[in-house]
C-alpha positions in Angstrom: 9.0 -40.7 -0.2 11.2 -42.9 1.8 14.2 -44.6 1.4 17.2 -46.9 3.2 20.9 -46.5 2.0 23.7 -48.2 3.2 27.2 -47.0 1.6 30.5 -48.0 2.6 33.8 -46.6 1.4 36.9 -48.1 2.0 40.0 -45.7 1.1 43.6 -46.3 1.8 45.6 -43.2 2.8 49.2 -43.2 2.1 50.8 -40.8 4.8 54.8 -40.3 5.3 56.8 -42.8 4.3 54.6 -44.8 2.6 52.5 -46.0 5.5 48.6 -47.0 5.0 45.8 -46.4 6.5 42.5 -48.1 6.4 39.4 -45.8 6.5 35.9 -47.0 6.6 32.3 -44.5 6.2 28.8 -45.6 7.4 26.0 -43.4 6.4 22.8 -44.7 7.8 19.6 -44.3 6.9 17.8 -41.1 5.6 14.5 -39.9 4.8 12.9 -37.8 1.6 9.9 -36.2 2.0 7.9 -33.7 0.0 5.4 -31.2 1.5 3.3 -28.5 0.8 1.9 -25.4 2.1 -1.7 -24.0 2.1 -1.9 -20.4 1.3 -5.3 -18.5 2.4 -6.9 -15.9 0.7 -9.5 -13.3 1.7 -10.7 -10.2 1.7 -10.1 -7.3 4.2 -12.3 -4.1 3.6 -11.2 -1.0 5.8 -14.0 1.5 6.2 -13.0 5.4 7.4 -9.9 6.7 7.4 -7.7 9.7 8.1 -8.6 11.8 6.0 -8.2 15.8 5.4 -7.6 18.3 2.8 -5.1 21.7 2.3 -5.2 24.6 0.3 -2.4 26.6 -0.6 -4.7 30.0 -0.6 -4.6 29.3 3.3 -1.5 27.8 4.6 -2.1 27.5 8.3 -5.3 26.7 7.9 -6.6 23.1 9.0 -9.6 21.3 7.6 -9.7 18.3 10.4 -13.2 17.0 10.4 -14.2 18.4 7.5 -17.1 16.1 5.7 -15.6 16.7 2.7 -12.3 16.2 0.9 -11.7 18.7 -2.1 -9.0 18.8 -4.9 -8.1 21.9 -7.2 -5.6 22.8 -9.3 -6.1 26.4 -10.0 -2.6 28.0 -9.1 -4.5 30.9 -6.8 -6.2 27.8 -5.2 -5.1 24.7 -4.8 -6.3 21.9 -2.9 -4.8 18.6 -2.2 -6.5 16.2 -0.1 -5.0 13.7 2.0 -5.8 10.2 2.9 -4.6 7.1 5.0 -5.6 3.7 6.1 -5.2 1.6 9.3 -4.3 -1.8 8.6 -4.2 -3.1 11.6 -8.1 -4.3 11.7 -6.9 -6.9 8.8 -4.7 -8.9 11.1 -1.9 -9.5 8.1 1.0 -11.1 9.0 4.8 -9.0 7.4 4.5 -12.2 5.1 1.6 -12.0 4.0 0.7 -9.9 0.2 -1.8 -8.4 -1.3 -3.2 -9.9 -4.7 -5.0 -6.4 -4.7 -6.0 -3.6 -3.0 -8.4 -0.7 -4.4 -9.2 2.8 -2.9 -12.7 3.4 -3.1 -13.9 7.5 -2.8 -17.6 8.8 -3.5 -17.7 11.6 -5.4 -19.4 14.5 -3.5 -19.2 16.6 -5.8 -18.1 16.3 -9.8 -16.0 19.1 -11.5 -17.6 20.6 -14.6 -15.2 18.9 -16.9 -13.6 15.4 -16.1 -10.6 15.8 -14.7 -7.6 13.5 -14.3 -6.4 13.5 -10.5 -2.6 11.8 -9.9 -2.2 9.7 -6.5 1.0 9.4 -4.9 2.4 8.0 -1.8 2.6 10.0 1.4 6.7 9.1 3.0 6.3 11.2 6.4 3.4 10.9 9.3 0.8 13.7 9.1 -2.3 14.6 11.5 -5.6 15.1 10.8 -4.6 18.7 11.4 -2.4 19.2 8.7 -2.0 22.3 6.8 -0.7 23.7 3.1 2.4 24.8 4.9 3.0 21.3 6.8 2.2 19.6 3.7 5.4 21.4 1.5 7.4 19.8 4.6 6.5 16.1 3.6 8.0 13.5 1.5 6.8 11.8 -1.3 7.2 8.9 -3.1 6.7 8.9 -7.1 3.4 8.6 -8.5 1.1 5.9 -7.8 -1.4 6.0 -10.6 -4.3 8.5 -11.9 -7.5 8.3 -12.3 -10.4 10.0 -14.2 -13.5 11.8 -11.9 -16.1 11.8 -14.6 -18.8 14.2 -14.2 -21.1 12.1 -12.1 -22.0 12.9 -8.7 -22.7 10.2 -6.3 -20.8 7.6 -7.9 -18.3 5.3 -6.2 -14.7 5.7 -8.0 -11.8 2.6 -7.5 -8.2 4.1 -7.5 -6.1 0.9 -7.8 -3.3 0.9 -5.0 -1.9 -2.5 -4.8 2.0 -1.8 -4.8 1.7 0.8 -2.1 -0.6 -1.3 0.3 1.6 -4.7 -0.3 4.9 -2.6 0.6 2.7 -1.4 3.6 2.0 -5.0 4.8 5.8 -6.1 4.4 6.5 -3.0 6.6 4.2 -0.1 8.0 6.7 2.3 8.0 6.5 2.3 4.2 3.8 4.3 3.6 1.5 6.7 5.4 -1.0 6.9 2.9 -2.0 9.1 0.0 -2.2 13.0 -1.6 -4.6 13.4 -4.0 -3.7 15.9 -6.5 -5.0 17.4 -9.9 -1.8 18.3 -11.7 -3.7 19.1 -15.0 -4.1 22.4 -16.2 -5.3 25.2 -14.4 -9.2 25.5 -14.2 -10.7 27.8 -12.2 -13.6 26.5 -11.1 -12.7 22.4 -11.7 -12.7 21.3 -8.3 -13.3 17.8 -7.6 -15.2 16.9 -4.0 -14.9 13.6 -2.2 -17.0 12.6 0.9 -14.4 12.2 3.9 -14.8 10.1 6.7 -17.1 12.7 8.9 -20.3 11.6 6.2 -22.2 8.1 5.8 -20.1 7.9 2.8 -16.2 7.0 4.1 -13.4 6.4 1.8 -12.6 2.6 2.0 -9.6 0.4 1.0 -10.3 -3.3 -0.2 -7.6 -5.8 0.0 -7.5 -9.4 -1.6 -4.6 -11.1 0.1 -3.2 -14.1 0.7 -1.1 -15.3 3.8 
């Protein structure tokens, strides 16, 4: 929208002893406009990832490569695995966000009783290397979410994940990922197995963004 204004103001200023000044304003002409801007979604799907597990009956012990990820809450065993994406691939601007982003594991291997497992975000770098005793060394942020395992093998499970990977896209440094726990009670032989990213069967993250 356009438009043409012409104002004048004439003001008589009265300075010292009673002496007047004249004072005349031009404003010229101006423009109005109204745009718009077009947001674009889509869909980035990251396939593989960093991915290892710990266990506390073997501190020093790395798992790097292992083809499988495993989580236990038994307190003479337990087993938290360990899991982060690189974003890079998606090409999302800082200003971008993410409408939604889901963590997809296969299930390897079901416990004998469904088990609840807690996700929460990883605060520190880590290797692929890492151990029970680097892991106590870490930072964490609070919980994430939960999910339930069932007791089906070979199923596909989606861990939703959207706060952590849109604070990841505003700024990498935010996260480094994710620790899979069970912080149910102890059960000595409920272990839960994921396939890492050393099978045919990779964790993967699935974003819906826009930008």
């Amino acid at each position: 929208m356009t438009g043409r204004f012409a104002l004048v103001v004439a003001a008589a200023l009265t300075l010292g002893a009673g002496a007047a000044y004249g004072a005349t304003v031009t404003v010229g002409s101006w423009h109005l406009w109204a745009g718009g801007q077009t947001l674009t979604k889509g869909t980035c799907t990251v396939t593989g990832a960093t991915d290892t597990y710990v266990a506390s009956k073997y501190p020093s012990t790395s798992y790097a490569g292992t083809p499988l990820l495993e989580v236990r809450p038994d307190t003479k065993q337990t087993l938290w695995t360990f899991v982060r994406f690189d974003l890079s691939s998606c090409g999302l601007p800082t200003t971008a966000g993410a409408d939604s982003a889901t963590l997809k594991l296969v299930l390897a291997a079901a416990p004998k009783a469904g088990r609840t497992l807690t996700v929460t975000p990883v605060l520190g770098t880590w290797s692929p290397s890492l151990t029970w005793r680097q892991a106590q060394t870490l930072s964490y942020g609070p919980t994430t979410t939960t999910f339930a395992t069932g007791t089906t093998p070979g199923v596909t499970l989606s861990v939703p994940v959207t706060v952590d990977v849109d604070a990841v896209i505003k700024d990498p440094n935010a996260s480094y990922g994710w620790r899979i726990s069970d912080t149910g009670a102890t059960a000595s032989e409920d272990t839960t197995i994921f396939a890492s990213s050393a099978t045919p069967y990779p964790p993967q993250l699935v974003i819906s963004y826009e930008r």
